[in-house]
Steps between C-alpha positions, in 0.01 A plus 500: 500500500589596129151544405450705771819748431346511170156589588609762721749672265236530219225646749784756638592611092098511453428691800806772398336479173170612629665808666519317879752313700538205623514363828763329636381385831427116457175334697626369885600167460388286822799311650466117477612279738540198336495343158157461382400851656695660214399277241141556671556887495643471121172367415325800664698738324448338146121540574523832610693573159275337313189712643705822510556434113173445458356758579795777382404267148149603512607874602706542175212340289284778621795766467512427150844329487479181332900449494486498870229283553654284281805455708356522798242195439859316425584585831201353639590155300860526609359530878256225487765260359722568832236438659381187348882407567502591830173313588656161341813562755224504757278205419847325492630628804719422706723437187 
């Protein structure tokens, strides 16, 4: 949850930087209805992230900014490690 704080505080000062602004409406988050449906749903997220990353990585590459491809391919490795996390809780489940 850090991580993600964190990512979304440096892509709100790099959009103002930029000349936009940030959104602050968050994706709909699908209600679970019991315990491994969130963890399930986590893991859906954290690949979502991942992708999203991915490609906003590639997008700054071609933009020119280096910096913020930079951080954003950390992003990507900070998402695939929740994930990786996430999928252990799985292959262990129920705990």
């Amino acid at each position: 949850m850090v991580d993600e704080q964190l990512h979304a505080q440096f892509l709100a000062n790099k959009i103002v930087a930029l000349g936009g602004e940030p959104t602050t409406e968050p994706r709909p988050v699908q209600a679970a209805e019991t315990n491994l449906e969130m963890v399930e749903a986590v893991l859906e997220a954290e690949g979502r992230a991942t992708l999203d990353y991915t490609e906003r990585a590639k997008q700054a590459e071609e933009f020119g900014d280096k910096g913020l491809a930079v951080q954003l391919e950390d992003m990507v490795r900070d998402e695939s490690g929740h994930s990786e996390e996430t999928e252990r809780i799985l292959r262990d489940w129920p705990l």
